[in-house]
N, C-alpha and C positions, 0 to 999 in steps of 0.2 A: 834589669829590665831588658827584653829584648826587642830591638831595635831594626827595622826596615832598612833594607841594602842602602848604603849612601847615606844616613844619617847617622851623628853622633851625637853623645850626650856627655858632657863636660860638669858636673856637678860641683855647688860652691863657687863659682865663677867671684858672687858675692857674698860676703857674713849677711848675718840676719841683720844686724843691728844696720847696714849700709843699704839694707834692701826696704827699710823699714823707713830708713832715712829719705833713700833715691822715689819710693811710694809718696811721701808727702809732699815734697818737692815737686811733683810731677802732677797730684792734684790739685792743687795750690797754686801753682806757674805755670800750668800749661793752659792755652785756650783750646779746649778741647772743641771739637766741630761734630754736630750731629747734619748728615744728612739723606738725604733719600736717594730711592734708585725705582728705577720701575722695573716689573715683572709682569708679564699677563697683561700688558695694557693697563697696570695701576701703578699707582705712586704708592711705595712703601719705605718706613723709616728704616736705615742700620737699623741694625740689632746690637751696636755697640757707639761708642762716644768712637770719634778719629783724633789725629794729630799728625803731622805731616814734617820733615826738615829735611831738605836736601836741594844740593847743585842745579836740580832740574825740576818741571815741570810733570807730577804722577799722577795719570788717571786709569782709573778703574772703574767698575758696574757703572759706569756713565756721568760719573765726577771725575773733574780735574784737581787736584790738590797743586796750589799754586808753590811754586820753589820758592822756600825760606831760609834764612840763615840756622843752621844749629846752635840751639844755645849753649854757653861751654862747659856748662855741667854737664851735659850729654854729648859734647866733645871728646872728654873724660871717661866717659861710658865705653862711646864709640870707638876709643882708643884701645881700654883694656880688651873689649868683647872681639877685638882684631888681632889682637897679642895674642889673646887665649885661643880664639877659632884657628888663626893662620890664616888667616885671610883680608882683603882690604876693601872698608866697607865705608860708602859714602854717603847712605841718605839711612834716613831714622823714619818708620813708620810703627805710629803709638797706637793700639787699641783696649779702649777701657772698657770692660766688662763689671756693669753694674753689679751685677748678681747672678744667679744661674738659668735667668731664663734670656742673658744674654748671651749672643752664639756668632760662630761662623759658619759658613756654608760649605760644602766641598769645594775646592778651588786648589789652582797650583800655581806657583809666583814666577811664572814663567812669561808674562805678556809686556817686557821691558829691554832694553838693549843692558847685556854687562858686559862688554867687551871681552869677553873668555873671563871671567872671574861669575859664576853663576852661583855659587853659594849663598845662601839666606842662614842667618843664624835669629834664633828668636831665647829672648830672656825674661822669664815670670816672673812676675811681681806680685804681690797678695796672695789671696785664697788659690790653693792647688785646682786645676781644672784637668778635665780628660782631654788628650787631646788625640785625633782619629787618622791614622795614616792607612791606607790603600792603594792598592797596583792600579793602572788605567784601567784594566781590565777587571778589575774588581776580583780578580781569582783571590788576594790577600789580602789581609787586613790585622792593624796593629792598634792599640791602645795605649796609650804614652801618658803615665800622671806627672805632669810638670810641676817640681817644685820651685817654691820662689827661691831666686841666686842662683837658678843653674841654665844650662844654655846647651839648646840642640840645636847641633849644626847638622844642616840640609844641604847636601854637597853632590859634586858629580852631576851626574843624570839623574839625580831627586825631582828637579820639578819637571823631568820628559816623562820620568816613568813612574811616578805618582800622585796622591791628590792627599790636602789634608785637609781637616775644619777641626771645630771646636763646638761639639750638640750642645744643645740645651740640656739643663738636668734640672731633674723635680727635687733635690737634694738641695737643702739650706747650705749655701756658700756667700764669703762676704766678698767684696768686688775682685778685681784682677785687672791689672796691666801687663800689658803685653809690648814688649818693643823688639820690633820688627827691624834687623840691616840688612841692608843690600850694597851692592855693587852698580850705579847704572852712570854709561855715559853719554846720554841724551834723553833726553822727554819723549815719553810712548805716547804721547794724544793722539795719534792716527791710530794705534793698535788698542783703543778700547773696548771692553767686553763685559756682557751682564755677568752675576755670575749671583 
C-alpha cells in the first residue's frame, strides 16, 4: 500500500485469534461513552461510541474525557503497540464504529502537549474500514484499508502537515474499534476545538 510521508504501517502487530479475543473484551468491559458536540449552533451526536484512559485530563470538539486509570489488559496492549512502533505512549483513546455509517471527520491529533514525542499510532480491530489521509493543503490525498492486528504509525510532522478521518460508506461493514496512543504530558482543556 502506499503510504503518506511520516506514516508507517506495521502489519500483524496481532493474530486474528488475539484480535478477536482483544474485540470482545473491549465490547463487553469497556463503558463506552456516547456524546455530543455542537456545530452550526446545534447539538449533534458522535458519530461513533468513545472510551477514554490516560495520566490526564483529554478534550476535544468541546468534551472533556475525564483521566482514568488503564485497564491492564490494555496496559498489555499499550506495551506491545510501543515495542512494536518505537515509541512511548501513555494514554489509550477507543473509538467504536457501529457500522458503516459511522465516521470520522477530517481532523489531525495535534491539539495536546507530547512533550517532543508526537507520534500517534492507531490499531484496527473488526471490519476493515477506508481510512483518508491528506496534505493541509489538500494538494494529496491517500486511501489506507486498515486491517484488524496491524498498526499505522503517524510520526514526525504527520499531524503539522496532514489531516485524516474515516467517511462514511454505503457498503455493508460489521463494527470496528479503533484504539488510538498517544504521548501527552498534561491536560489540553484550554486548547479545545470543534472539529
Amino acid at each position: 500500500m502506499e503510504l503518506p510521508p511520516n506514516h508507517r504501517w506495521i502489519s500483524r502487530v496481532f493474530t486474528q485469534e488475539e484480535c478477536r479475543a482483544l474485540e470482545d473484551r473491549l465490547t463487553v468491559e469497556i463503558d463506552w461513552e456516547e456524546h455530543q458536540f455542537r456545530m452550526f449552533g446545534r447539538s449533534i451526536l458522535m458519530p461513533r461510541k468513545i472510551a477514554y484512559f490516560g495520566p490526564w485530563d483529554y478534550a476535544y470538539s468541546g468534551t472533556v474525557h475525564t483521566s482514568r486509570p488503564t485497564p491492564e489488559f490494555l496496559e498489555k496492549v499499550m506495551a506491545k503497540v510501543s515495542e512494536r512502533s518505537g515509541h512511548p505512549f501513555n494514554t489509550l483513546l477507543l473509538n467504536y464504529y457501529m457500522d458503516g455509517s459511522k465516521s470520522m471527520g477530517w481532523h489531525s491529533d495535534d491539539d495536546y502537549e507530547h512533550g517532543g514525542y508526537p507520534a500517534v499510532a492507531s490499531l484496527s480491530l473488526g471490519a476493515p474500514r477506508r481510512f483518508r489521509v491528506r496534505t493541509r493543503d489538500r494538494q494529496q490525498s491517500w486511501g489506507l484499508e486498515l486491517s484488524p492486528g496491524g498498526l499505522l504509525v503517524m510520526e514526525g510532522k504527520s499531524q503539522e502537515e496532514s489531516q485524516h478521518s474515516v467517511p462514511k460508506t454505503s457498503k455493508k461493514c460489521g463494527p470496528r474499534i479503533n484504539l488510538t496512543f498517544r504521548h501527552m504530558v498534561c491536560s489540553n482543556q484550554k486548547k479545545t476545538r470543534v472539529m
